[in-house]
N, C-alpha and C positions, 0 to 999 in steps of 0.2 A: 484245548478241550473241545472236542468236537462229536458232533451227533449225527450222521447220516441218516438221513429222513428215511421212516418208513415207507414201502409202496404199498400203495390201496390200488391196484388192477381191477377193474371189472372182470367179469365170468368170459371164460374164452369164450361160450354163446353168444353174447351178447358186444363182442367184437370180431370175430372169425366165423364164413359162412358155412354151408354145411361143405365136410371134408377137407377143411382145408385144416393141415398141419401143426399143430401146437409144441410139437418135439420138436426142446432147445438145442439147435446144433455143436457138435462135439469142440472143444476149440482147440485149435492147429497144432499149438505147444502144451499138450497136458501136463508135460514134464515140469514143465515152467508153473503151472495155474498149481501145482501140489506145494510144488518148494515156496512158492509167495504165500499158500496161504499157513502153513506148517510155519515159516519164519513168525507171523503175524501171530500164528495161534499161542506159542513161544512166547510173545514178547507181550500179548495182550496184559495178561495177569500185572507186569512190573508196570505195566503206562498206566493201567488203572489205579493202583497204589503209587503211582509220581504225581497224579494227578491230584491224589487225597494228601501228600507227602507224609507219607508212611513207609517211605523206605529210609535206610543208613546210608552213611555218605559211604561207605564200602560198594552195596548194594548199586548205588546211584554209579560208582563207578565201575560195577560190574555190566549193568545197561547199558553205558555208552560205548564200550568193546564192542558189545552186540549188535548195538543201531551202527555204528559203523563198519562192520561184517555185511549189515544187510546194506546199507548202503553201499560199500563195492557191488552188492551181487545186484542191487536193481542198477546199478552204472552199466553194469556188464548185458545188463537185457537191453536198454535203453540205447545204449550205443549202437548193436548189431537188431535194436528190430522197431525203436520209437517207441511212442508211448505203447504200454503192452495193453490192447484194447482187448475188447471184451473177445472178440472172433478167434486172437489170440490164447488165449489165457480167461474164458469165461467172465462171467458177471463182479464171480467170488473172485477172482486173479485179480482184475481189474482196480477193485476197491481193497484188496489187500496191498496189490502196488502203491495207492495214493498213500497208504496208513504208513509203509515203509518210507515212502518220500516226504511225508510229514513231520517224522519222527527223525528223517538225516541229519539233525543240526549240526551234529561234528562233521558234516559232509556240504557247505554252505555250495558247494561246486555241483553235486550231485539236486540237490534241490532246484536250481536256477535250471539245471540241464531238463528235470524231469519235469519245471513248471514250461518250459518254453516248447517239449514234445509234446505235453497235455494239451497248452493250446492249440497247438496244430489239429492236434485230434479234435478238439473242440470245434472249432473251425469245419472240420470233417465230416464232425454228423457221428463221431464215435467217441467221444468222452464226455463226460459229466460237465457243464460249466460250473455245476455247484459246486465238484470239488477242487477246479483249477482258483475257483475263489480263494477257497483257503488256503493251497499250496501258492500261491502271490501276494496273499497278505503274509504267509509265513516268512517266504521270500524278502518282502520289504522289511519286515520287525527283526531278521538277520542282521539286516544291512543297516537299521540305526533308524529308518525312514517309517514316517506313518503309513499305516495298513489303509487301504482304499476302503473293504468289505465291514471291517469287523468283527472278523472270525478268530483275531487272536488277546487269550487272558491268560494275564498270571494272577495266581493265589498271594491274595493280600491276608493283611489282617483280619478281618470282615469276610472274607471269603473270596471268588472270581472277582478279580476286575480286567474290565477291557481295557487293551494297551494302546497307544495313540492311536489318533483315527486324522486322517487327513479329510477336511471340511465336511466339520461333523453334523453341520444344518442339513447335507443331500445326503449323508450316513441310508435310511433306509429306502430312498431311491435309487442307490446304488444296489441296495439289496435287493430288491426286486425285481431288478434288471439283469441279475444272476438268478432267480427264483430264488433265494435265501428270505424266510421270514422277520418280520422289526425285529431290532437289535432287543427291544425293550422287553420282547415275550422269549427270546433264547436267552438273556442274564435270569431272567424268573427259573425258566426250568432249569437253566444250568446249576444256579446256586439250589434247587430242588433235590439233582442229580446227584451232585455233590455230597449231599447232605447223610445219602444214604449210602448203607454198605458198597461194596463193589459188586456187582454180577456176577455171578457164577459165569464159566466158559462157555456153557448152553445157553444160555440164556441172554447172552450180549456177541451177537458176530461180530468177527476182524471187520468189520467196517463201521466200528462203532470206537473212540478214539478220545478222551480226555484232558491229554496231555496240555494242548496249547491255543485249540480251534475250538470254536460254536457255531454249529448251523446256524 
């Protein structure tokens, strides 16, 4: 279950001088930023209801065809081009990629590949640290081992629970050391989130994700 944080930007005035260029540059693979985020737009609707568990066990195995469709195809970017950053494949590509690598679990190969390219990028100055957090706690909770971050829950009885946390006394200094907010104010809104319908497709972009992660 995961929630990619809103941006609050200030006014271009008020960070860019006069004349100076505010037109987002076109990015290199358009072709790419369409199909990432058309997979994502696709598969939004069913991650939202797996996340409520409100689909059939049919249903549930008609998704995971799918997730592992899109996971060869993000294998297939990741191999000839690294993580697909933003210059690449846009803002929207970018964070539609992570939502595909989040969602690879029948892909545990494809996850480790695209958490260890993200770093890199991270590293680089062009991916998100916040969302390499959750593609390595996912990573870990694959593998049987406790999550570092926090970011991943399964639906209990009661609602979300978060699943092991390796030394959970530094839990929210870890978190902030990735800018991810206390663990204690994401369980609140997430069981909030939860609690309501699903969003409509306008009203929740592909970079917004239930299934397994929490901001």
């Amino acid at each position: 279950m995961s929630a990619v944080p809103d941006l609050n930007p200030r006014s271009d005035s008020a960070v860019n001088p006069p004349g100076w260029s505010t037109v987002t540059p076109q990015p290199q693979l358009p072709h790419l930023q369409r199909e990432l985020l058309a997979r994502v737009t696709s598969a939004q609707p069913r991650w939202e209801r797996l996340a409520r568990q409100q689909l059939s066990d049919q249903e549930i195995g008609h998704g995971r065809h799918a997730d592992y469709a899109n996971g060869l195809f993000l294998r297939r970017i990741v191999g000839e081009y690294g993580w697909p950053v933003a210059g690449l494949v846009g803002e929207d590509g970018t964070a539609a990629a992570f939502q595909l690598a989040l969602h690879a679990d029948t892909h545990g190969d494809v996850q480790r590949l695209s958490a260890r390219a993200m770093y890199l990028a991270v590293q680089a100055g062009t991916a998100s640290i916040r969302q390499w957090a959750h593609l390595h706690d996912r990573c870990l909770r694959r593998a049987g081992v406790p999550q570092l971050f926090g970011t991943q829950y399964v639906m209990g009885a009661d609602g979300p629970v978060r699943e092991p946390v390796r030394e959970p006394a530094q839990l929210d200094e870890r978190r902030a050391d990735v800018g991810l907010p206390p663990a204690a104010e994401v369980s609140t809104c997430l069981r909030q989130r939860l609690s309501e319908p699903p969003p409509s497709a306008w009203e929740d972009p592909p970079t917004v994700s239930l299934v397994a992660a929490a901001a």
